[in-house]
N, C-alpha and C positions, 0 to 999 in steps of 0.2 A: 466924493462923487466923481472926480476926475479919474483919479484910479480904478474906480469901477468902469468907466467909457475907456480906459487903453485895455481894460481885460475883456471886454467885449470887442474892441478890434484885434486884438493879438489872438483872441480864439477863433473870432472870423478867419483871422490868415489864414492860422493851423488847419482849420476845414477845408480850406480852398487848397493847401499845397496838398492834404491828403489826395483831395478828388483832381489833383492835376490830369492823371490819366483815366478819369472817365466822362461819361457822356456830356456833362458840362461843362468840363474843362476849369480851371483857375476863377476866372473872374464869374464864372455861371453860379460857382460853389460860393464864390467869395459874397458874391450880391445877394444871393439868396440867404446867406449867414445873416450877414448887416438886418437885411428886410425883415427877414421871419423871426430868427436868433439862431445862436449858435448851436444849438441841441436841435435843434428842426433839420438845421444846416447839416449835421451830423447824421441826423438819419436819412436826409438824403442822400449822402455818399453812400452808407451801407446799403439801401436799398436800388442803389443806379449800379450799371451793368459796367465793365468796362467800356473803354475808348474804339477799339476793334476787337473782339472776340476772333478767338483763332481757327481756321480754316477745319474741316473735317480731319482731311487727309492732309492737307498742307503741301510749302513747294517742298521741305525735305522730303517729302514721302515718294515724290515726284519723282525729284534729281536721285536717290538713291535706286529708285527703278528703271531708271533711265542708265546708271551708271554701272549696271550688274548685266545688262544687255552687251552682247559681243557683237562688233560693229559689224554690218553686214559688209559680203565681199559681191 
């Protein structure tokens, strides 16, 4: 019985360090494992969005237009 409660925490982690980089971060993933289980926990990573989703155009696309431009005299 004990071995089956450290493989229910050690798979809790494993869900939380997956979802490190999204919406819930570490301990959002990690608590929601514990509470719901670890398969619930898991599809909540897959279906949460990342942390920041990246810009349209973004700053490279910016600084690259900015740096093709000849400085005005």
């Amino acid at each position: 019985m004990i071995k089956l409660g450290i493989l229910y925490f050690v798979l809790a982690l494993l869900i939380a360090w997956l979802g490190r980089n999204r919406k819930l971060g570490f301990w959002g993933y990690f608590f929601a494992s514990l509470l719901l289980s670890p398969p619930i926990g898991a599809l909540l990573v897959l279906v949460s969005g990342p942390l920041n989703p990246p810009a349209a155009a973004g700053r490279d696309a910016r600084y690259r237009d900015s740096a093709q431009r000849e400085p005005s005299r």
